[in-house]
BADO-62201 format. One record per atom (N, C-alpha, C): residue in one letter; atom name; x, z, y. Coordinates in nm, 4 decimals, decimal comma. Layout:
BEGIN
("A"; "CA"; (X; Z; Y))
...
//
This chain:
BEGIN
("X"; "N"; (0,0842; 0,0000; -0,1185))
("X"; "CA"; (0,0000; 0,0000; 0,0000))
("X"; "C"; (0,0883; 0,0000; 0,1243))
("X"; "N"; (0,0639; -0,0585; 0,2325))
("X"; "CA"; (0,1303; -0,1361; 0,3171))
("X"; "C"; (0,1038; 0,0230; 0,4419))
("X"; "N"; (0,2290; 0,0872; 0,5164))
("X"; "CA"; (0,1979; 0,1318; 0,6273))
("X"; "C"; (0,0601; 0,1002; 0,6906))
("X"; "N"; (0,0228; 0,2318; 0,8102))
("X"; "CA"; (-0,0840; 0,1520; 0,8619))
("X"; "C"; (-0,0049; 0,1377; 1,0225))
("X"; "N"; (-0,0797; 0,0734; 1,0939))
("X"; "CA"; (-0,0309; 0,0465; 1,2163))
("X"; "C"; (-0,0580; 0,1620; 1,2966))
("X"; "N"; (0,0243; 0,2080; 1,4008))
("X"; "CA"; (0,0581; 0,2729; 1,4945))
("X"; "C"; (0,0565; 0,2091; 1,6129))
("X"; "N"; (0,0404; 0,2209; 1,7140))
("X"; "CA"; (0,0165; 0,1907; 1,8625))
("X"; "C"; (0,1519; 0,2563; 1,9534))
("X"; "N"; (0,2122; 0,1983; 2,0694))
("X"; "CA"; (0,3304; 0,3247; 2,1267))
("X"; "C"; (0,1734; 0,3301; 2,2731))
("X"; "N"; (0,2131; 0,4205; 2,3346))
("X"; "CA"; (0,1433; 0,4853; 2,4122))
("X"; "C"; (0,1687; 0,4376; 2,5371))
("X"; "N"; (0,1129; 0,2898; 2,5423))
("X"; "CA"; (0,1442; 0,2638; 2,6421))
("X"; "C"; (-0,0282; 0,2766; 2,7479))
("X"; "N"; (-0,0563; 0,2853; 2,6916))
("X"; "CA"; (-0,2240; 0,3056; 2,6953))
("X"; "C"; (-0,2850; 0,4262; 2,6453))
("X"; "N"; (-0,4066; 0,4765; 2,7250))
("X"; "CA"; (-0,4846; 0,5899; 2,6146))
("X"; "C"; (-0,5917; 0,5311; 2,5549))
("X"; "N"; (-0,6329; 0,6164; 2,4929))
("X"; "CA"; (-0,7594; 0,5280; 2,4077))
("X"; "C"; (-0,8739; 0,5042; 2,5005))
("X"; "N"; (-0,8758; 0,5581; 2,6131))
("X"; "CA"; (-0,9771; 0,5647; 2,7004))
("X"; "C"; (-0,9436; 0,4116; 2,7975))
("X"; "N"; (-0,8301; 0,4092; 2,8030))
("X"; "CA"; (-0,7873; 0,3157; 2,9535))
("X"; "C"; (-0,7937; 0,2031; 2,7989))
("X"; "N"; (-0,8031; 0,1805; 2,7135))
("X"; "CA"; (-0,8149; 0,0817; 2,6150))
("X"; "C"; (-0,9231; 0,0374; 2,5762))
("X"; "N"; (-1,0380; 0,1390; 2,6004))
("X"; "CA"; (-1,1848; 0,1054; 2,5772))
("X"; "C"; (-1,2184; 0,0413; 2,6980))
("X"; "N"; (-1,1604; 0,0972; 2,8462))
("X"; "CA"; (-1,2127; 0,0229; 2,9797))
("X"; "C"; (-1,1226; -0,1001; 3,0110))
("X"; "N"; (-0,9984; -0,1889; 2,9787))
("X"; "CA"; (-0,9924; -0,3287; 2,9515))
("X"; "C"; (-1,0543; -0,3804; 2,8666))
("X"; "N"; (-1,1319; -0,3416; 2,7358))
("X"; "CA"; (-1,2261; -0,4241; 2,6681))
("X"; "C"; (-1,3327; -0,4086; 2,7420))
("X"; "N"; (-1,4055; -0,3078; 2,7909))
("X"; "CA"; (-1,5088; -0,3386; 2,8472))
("X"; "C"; (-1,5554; -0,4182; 2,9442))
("X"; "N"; (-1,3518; -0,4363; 3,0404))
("X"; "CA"; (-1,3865; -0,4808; 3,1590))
("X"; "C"; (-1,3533; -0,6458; 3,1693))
("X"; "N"; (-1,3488; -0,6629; 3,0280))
("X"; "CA"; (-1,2135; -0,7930; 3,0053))
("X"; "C"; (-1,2977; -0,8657; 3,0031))
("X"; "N"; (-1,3225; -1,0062; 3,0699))
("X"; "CA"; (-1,3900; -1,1450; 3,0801))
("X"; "C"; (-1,3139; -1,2838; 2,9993))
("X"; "N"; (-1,2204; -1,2548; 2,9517))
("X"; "CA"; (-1,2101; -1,3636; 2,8663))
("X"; "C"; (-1,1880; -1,3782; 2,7131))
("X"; "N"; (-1,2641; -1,3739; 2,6624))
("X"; "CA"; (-1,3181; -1,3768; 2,4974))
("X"; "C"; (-1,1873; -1,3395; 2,4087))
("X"; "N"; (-1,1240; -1,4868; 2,3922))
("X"; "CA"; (-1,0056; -1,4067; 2,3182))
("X"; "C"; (-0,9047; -1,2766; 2,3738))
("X"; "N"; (-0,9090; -1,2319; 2,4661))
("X"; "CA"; (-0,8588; -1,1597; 2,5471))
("X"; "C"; (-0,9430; -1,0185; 2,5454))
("X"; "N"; (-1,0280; -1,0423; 2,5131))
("X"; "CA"; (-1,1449; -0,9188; 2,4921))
("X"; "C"; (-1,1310; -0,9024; 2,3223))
("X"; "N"; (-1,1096; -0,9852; 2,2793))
("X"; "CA"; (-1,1160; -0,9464; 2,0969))
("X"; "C"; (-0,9240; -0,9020; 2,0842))
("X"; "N"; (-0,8613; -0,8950; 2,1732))
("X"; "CA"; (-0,7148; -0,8162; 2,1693))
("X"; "C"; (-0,7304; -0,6829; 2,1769))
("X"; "N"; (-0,8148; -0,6635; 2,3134))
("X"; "CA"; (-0,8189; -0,5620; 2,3651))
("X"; "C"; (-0,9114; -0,4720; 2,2451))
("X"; "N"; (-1,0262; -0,5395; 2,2013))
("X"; "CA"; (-1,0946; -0,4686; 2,1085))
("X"; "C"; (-1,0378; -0,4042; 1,9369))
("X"; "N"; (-0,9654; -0,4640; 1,9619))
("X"; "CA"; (-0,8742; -0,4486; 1,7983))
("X"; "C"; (-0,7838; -0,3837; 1,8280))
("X"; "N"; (-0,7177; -0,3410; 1,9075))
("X"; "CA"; (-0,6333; -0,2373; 1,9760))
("X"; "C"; (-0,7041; -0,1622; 2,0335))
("X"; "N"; (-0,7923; -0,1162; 2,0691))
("X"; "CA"; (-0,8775; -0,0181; 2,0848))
("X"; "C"; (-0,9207; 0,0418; 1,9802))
("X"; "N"; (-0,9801; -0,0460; 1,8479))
("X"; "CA"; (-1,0220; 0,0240; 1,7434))
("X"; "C"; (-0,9126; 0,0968; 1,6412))
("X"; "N"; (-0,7656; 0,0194; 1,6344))
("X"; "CA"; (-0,6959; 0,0467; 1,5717))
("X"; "C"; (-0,6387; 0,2236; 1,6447))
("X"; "N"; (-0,6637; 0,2048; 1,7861))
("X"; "CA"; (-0,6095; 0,3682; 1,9015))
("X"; "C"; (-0,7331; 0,4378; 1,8325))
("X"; "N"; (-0,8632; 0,3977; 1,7447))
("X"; "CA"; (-0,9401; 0,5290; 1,7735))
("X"; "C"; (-0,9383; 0,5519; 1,5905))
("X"; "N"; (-0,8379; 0,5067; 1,5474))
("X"; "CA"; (-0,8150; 0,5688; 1,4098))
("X"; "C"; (-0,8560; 0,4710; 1,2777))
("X"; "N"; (-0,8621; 0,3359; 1,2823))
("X"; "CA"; (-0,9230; 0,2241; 1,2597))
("X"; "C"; (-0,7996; 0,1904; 1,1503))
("X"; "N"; (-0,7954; 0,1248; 1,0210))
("X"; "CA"; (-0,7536; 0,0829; 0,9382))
("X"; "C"; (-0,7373; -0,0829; 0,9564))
("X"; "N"; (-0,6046; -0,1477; 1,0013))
("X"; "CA"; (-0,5910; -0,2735; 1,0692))
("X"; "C"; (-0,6549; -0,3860; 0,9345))
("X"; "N"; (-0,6601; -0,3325; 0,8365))
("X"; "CA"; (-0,7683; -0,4239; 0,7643))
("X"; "C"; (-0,8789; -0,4471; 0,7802))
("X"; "N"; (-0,9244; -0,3454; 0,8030))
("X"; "CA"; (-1,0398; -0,3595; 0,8109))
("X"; "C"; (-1,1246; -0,3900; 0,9861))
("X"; "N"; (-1,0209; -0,3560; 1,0338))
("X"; "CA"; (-1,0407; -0,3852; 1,1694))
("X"; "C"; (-1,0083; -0,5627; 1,1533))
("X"; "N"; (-0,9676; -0,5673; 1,1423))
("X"; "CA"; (-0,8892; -0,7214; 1,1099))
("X"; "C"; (-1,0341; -0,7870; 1,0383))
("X"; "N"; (-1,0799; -0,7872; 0,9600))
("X"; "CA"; (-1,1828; -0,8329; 0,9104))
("X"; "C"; (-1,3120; -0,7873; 0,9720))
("X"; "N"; (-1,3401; -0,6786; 1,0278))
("X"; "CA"; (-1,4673; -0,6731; 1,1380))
("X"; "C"; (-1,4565; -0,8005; 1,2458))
("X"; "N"; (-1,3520; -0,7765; 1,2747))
("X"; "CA"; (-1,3923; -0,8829; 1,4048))
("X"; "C"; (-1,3453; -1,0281; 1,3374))
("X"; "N"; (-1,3219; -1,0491; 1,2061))
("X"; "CA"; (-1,3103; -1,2183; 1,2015))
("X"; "C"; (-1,1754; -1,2510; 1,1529))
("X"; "N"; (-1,0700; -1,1484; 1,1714))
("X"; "CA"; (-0,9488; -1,1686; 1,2021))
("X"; "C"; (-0,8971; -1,1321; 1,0140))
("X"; "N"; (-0,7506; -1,2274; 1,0517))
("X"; "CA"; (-0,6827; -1,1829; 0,9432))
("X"; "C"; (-0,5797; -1,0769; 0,9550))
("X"; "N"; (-0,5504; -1,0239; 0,8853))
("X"; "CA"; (-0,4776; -0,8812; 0,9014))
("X"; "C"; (-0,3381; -0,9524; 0,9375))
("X"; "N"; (-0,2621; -1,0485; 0,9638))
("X"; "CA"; (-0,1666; -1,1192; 0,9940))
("X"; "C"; (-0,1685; -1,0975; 1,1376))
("X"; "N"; (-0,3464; -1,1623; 1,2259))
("X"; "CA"; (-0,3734; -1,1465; 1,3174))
("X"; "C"; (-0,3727; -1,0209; 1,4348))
("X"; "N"; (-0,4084; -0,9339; 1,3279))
("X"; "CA"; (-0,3927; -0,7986; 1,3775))
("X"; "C"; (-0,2557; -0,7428; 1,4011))
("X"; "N"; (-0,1773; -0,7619; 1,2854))
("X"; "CA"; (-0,0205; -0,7115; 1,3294))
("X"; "C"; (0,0541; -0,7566; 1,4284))
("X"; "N"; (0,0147; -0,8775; 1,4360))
("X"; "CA"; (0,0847; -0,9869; 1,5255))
("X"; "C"; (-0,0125; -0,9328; 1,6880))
("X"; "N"; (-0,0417; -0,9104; 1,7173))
("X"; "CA"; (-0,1558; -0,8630; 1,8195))
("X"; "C"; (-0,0830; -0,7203; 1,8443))
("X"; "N"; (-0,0642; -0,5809; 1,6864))
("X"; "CA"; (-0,0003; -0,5077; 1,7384))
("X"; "C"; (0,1304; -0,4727; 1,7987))
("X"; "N"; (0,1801; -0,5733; 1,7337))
("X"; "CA"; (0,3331; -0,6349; 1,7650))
("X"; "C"; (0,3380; -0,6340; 1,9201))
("X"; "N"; (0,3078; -0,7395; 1,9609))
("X"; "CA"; (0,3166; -0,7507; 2,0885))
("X"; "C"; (0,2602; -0,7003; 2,2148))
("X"; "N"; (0,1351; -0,5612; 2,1881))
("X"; "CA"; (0,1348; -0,5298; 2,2442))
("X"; "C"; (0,2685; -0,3713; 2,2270))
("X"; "N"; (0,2908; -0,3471; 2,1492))
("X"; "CA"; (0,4042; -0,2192; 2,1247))
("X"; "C"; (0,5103; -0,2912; 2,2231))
("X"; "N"; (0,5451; -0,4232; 2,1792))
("X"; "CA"; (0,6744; -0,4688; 2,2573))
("X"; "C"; (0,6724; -0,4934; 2,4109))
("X"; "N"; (0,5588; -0,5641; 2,4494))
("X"; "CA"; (0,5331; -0,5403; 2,5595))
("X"; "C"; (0,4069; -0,4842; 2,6813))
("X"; "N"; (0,3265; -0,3932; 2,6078))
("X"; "CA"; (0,2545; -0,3558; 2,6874))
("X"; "C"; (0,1541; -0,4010; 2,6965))
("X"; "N"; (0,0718; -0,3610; 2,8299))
("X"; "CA"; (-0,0517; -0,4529; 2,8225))
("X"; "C"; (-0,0454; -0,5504; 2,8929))
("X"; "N"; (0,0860; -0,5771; 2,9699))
("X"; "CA"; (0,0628; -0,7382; 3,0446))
("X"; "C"; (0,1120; -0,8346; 2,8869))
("X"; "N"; (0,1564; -0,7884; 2,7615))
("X"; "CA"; (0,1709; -0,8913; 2,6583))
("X"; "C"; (0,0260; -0,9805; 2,6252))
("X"; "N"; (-0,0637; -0,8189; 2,6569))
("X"; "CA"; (-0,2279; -0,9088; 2,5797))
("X"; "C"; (-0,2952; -0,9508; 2,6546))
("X"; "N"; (-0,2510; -0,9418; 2,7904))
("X"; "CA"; (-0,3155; -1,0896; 2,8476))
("X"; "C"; (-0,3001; -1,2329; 2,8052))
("X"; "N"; (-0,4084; -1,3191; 2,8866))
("X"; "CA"; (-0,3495; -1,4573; 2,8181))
("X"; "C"; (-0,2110; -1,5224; 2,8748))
("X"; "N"; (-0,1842; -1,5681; 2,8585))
("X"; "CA"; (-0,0433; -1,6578; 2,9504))
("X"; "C"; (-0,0760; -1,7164; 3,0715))
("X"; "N"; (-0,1914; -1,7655; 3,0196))
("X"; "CA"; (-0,2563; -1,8353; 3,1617))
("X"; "C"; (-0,2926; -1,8078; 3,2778))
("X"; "N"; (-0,3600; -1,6513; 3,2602))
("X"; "CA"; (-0,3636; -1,5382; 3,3596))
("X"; "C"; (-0,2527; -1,4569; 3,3872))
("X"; "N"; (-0,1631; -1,4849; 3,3124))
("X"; "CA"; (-0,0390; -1,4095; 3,3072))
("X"; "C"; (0,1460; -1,4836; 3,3972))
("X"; "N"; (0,0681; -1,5793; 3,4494))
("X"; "CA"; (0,1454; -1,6710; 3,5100))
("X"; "C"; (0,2395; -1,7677; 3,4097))
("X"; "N"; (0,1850; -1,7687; 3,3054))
("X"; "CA"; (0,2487; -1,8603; 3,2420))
("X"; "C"; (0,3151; -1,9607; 3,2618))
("X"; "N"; (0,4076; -2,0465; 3,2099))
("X"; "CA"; (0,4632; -2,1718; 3,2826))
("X"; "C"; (0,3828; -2,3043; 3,2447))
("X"; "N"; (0,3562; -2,3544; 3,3483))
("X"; "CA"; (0,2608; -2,4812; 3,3791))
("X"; "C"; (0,3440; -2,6083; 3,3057))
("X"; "N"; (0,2890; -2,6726; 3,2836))
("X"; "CA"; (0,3456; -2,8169; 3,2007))
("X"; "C"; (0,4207; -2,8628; 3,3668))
("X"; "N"; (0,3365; -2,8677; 3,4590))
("X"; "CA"; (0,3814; -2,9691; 3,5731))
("X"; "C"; (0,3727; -2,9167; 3,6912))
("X"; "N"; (0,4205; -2,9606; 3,7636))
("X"; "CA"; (0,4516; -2,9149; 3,9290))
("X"; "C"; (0,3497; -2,9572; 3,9744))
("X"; "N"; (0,3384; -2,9298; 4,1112))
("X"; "CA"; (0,2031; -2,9882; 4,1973))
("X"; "C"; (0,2564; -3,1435; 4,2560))
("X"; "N"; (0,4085; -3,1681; 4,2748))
("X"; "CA"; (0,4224; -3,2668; 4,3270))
("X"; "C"; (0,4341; -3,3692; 4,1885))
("X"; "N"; (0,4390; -3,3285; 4,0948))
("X"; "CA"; (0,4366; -3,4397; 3,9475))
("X"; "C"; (0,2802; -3,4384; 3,8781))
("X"; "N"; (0,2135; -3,3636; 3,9139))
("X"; "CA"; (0,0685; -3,4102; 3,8944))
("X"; "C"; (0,0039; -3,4614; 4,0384))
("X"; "N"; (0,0283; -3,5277; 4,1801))
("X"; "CA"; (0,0160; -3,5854; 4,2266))
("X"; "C"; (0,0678; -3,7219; 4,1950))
("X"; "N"; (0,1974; -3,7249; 4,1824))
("X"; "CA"; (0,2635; -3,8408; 4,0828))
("X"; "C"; (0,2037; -3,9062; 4,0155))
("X"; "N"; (0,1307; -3,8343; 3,8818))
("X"; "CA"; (0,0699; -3,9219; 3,7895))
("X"; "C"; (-0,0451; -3,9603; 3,8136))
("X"; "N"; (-0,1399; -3,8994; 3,8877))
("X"; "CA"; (-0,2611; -3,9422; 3,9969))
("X"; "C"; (-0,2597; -4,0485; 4,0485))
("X"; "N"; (-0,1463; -4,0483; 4,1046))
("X"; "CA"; (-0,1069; -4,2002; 4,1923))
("X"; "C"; (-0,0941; -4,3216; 4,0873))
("X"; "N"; (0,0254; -4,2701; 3,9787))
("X"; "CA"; (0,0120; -4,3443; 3,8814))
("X"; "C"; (-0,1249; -4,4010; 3,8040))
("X"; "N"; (-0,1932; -4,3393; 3,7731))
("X"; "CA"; (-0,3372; -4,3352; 3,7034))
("X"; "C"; (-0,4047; -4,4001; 3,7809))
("X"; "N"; (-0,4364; -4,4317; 3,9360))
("X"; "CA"; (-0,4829; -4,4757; 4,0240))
("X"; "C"; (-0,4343; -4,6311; 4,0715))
("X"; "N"; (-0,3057; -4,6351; 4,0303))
("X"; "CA"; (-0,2930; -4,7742; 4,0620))
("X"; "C"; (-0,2994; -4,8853; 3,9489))
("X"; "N"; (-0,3183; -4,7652; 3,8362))
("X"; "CA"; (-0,3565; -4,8787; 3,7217))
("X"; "C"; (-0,2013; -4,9202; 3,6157))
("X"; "N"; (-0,1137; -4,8811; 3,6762))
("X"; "CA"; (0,0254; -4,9528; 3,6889))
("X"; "C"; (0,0846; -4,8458; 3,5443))
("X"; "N"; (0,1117; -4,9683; 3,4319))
("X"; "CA"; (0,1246; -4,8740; 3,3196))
("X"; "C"; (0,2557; -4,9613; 3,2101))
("X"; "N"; (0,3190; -4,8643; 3,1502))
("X"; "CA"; (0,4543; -4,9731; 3,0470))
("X"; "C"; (0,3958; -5,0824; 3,0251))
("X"; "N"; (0,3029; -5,0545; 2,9562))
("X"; "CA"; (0,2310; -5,1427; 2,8599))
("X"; "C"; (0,1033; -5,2387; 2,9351))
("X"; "N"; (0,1354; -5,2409; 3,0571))
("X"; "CA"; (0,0132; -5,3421; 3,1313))
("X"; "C"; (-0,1299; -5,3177; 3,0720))
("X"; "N"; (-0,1785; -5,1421; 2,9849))
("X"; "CA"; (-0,3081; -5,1427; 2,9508))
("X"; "C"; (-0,3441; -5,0744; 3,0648))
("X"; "N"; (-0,4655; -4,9950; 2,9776))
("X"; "CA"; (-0,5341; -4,9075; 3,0388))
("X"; "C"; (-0,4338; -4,7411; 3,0007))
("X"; "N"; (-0,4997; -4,6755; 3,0838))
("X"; "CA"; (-0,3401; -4,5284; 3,0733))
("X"; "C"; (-0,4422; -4,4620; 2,9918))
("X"; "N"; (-0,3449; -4,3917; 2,8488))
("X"; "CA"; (-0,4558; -4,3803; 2,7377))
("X"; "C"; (-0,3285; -4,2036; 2,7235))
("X"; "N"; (-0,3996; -4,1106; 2,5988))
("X"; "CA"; (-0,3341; -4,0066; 2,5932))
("X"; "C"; (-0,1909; -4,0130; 2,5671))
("X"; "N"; (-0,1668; -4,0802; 2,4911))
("X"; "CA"; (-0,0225; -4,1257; 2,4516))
("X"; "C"; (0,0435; -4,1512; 2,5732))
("X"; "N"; (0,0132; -4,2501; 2,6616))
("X"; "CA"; (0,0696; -4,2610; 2,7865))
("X"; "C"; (0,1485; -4,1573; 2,8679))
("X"; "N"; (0,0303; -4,0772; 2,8746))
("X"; "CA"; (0,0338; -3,9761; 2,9364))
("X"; "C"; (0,1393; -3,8732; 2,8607))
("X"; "N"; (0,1203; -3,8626; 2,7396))
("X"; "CA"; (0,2090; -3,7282; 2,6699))
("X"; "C"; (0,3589; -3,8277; 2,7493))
("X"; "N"; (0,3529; -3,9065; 2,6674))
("X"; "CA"; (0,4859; -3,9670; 2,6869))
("X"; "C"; (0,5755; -3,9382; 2,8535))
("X"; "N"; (0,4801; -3,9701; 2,9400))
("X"; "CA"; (0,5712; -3,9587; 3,0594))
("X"; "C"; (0,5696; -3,8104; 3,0919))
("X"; "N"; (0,4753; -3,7295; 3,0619))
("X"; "CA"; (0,4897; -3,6539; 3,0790))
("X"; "C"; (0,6168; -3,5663; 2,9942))
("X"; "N"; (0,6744; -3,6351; 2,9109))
("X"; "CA"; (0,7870; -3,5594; 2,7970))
("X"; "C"; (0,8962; -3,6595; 2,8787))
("X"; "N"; (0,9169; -3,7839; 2,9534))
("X"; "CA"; (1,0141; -3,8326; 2,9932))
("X"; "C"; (1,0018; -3,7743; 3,2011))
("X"; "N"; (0,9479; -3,6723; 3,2376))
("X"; "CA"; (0,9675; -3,6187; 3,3210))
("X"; "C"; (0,9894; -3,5349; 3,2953))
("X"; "N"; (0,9292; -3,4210; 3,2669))
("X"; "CA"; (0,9598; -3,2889; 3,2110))
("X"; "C"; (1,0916; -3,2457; 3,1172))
("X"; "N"; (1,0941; -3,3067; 3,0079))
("X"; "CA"; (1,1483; -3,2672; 2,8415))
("X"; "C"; (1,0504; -3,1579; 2,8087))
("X"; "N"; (0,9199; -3,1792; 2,8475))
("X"; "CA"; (0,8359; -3,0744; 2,7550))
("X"; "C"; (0,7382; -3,1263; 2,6553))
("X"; "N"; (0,7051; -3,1362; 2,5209))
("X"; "CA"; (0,5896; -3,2087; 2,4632))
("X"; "C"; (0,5078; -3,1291; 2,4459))
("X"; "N"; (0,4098; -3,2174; 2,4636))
("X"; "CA"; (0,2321; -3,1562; 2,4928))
("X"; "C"; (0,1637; -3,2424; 2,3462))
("X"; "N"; (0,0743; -3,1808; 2,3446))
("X"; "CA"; (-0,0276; -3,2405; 2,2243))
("X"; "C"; (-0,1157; -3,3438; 2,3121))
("X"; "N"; (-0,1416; -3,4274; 2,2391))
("X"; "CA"; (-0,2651; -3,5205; 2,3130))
("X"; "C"; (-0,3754; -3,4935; 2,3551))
("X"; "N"; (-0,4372; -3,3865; 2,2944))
("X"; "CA"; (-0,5501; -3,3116; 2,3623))
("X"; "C"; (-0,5238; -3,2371; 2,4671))
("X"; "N"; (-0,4065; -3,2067; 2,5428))
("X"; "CA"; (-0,3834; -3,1567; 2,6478))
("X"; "C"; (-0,3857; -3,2544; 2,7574))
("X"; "N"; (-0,3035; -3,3860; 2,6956))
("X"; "CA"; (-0,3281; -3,4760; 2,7976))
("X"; "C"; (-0,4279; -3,5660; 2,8270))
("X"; "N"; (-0,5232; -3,5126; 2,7128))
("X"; "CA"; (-0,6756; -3,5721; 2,7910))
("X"; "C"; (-0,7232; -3,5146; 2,8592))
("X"; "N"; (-0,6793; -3,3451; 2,8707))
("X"; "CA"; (-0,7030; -3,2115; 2,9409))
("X"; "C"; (-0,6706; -3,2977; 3,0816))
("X"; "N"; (-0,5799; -3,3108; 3,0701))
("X"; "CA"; (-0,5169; -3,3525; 3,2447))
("X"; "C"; (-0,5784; -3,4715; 3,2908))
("X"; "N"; (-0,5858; -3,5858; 3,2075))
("X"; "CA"; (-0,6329; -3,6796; 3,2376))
("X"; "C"; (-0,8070; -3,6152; 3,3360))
("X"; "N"; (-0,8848; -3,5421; 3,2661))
("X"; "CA"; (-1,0231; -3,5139; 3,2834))
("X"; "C"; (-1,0094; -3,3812; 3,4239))
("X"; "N"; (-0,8913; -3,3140; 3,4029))
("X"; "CA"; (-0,8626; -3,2772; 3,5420))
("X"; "C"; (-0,8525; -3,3182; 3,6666))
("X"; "N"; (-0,8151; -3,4747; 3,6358))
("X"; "CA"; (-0,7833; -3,5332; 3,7527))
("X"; "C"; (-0,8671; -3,5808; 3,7880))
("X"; "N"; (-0,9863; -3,5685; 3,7470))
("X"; "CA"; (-1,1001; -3,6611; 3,7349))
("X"; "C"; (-1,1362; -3,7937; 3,7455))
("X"; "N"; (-1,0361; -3,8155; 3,6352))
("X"; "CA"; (-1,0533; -3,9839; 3,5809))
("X"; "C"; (-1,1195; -4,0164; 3,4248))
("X"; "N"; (-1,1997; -4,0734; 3,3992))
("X"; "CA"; (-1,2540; -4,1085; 3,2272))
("X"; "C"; (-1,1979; -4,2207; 3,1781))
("X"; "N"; (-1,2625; -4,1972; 3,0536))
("X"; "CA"; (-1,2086; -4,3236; 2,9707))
("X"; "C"; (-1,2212; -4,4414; 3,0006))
("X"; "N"; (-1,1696; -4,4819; 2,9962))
("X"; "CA"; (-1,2100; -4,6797; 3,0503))
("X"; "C"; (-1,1179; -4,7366; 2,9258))
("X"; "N"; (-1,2646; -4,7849; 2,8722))
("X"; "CA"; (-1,2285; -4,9097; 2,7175))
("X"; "C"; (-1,3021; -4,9892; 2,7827))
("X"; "N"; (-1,2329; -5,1335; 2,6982))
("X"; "CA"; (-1,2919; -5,2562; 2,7265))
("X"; "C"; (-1,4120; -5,2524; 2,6583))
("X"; "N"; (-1,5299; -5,4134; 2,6852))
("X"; "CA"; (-1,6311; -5,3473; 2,6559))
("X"; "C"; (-1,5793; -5,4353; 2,5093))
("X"; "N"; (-1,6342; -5,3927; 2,4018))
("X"; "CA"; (-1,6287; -5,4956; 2,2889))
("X"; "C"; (-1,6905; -5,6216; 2,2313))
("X"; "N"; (-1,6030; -5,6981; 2,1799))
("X"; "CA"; (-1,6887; -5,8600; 2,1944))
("X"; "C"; (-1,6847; -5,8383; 2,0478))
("X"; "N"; (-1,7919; -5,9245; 1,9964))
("X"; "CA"; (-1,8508; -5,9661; 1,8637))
("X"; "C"; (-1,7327; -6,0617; 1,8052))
("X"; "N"; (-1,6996; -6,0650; 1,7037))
("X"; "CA"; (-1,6100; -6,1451; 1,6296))
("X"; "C"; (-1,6441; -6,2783; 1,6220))
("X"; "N"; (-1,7913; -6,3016; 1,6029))
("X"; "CA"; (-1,8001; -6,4839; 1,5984))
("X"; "C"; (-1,9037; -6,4599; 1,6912))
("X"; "N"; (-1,8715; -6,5115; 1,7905))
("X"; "CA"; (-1,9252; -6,5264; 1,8970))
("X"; "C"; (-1,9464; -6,6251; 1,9555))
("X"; "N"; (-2,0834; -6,6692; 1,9848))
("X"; "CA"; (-2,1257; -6,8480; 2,0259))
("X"; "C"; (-2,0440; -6,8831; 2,0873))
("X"; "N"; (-2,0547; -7,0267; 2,0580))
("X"; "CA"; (-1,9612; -7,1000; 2,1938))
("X"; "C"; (-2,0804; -7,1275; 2,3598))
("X"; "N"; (-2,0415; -7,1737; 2,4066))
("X"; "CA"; (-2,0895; -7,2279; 2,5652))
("X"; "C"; (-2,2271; -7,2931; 2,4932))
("X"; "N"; (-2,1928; -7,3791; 2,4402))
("X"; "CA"; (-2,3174; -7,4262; 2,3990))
("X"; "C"; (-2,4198; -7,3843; 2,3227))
("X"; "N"; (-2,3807; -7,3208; 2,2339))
("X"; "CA"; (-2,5200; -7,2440; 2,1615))
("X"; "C"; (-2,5530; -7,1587; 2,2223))
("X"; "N"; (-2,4900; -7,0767; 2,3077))
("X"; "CA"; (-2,5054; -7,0005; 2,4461))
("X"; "C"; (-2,6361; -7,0289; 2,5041))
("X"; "N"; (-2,6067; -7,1858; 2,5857))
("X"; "CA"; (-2,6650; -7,2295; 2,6765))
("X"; "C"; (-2,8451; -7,2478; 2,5828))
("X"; "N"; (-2,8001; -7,3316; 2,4352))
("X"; "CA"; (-2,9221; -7,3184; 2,3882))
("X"; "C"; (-3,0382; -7,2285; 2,3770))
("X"; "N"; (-2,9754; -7,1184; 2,3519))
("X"; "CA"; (-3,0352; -6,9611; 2,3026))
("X"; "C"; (-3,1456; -6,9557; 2,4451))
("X"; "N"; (-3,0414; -6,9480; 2,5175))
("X"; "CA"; (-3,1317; -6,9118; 2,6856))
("X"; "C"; (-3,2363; -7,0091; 2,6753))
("X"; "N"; (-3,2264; -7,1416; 2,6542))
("X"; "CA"; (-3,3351; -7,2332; 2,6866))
("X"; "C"; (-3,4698; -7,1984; 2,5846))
("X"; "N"; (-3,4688; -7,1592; 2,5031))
("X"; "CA"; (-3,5850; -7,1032; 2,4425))
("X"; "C"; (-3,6362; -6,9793; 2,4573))
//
């Protein structure tokens, strides 16, 4: 049987119940809540499996808050995390995206985007991030429209209409 988890005191159980209570962002509230339950005498298995979680989840959760506190269980994002891009390189690609102007003379598609964004930076992003940005910037998809494979000529065209 595996230790159970311990908490360091960086928190009381009280100031641990009032960031879950007071916490507005979901996964960020199910940190706070599993470290709260584990401070009020809670078995990380089973805590781990009340809320959904795997007991992997839970250690890894207690981990980092022992190591660093409670600015660890915030998210990154609220936590000043580091941004993929500057403000003057997501104006950049705006401009870019806007003039149409692309390697490949298409349309600027996710790939595009990861890509320059990994040949400005050296950071790689997943493609769903850079549809993230793309939809930030508030630009959509633009596909061509699709043509039928056998498709009349001019003249059976012209026929069709006349009847």
């Amino acid at each position: 049987m595996s230790k159970p988890i311990t908490l360091e005191n960086h928190l009381t159980n009280q100031q641990l119940r009032r960031k879950y209570l007071s916490c507005r962002h979901p996964q960020e509230k199910l940190r706070w809540q599993a470290l709260m339950l584990i401070a009020e005498g809670g078995v990380a298995g089973q805590v781990a499996e009340k809320l959904g979680r795997s007991s992997a989840w839970m250690t890894k959760t207690a981990r980092r808050y022992n190591e660093g506190g409670a600015a660890a269980v915030r998210n990154k994002s609220k936590n000043g995390g580091s941004k993929t891009l500057t403000a003057e390189q997501i104006k950049e690609l705006e401009a870019l995206i806007e003039s149409g102007k692309t390697e490949s003379e298409g349309l600027w598609s996710a790939t595009q985007i990861k890509g320059w964004v990994k040949e400005r930076t050296g950071k790689e992003i997943h493609k769903t991030t850079a549809w993230r940005m793309f939809a930030k910037l508030e630009f959509s998809r633009q596909v061509p429209r699709p043509t039928h494979q056998a498709k009349a000529s001019e003249s059976e065209q012209a026929e069709f209409k006349k009847s």
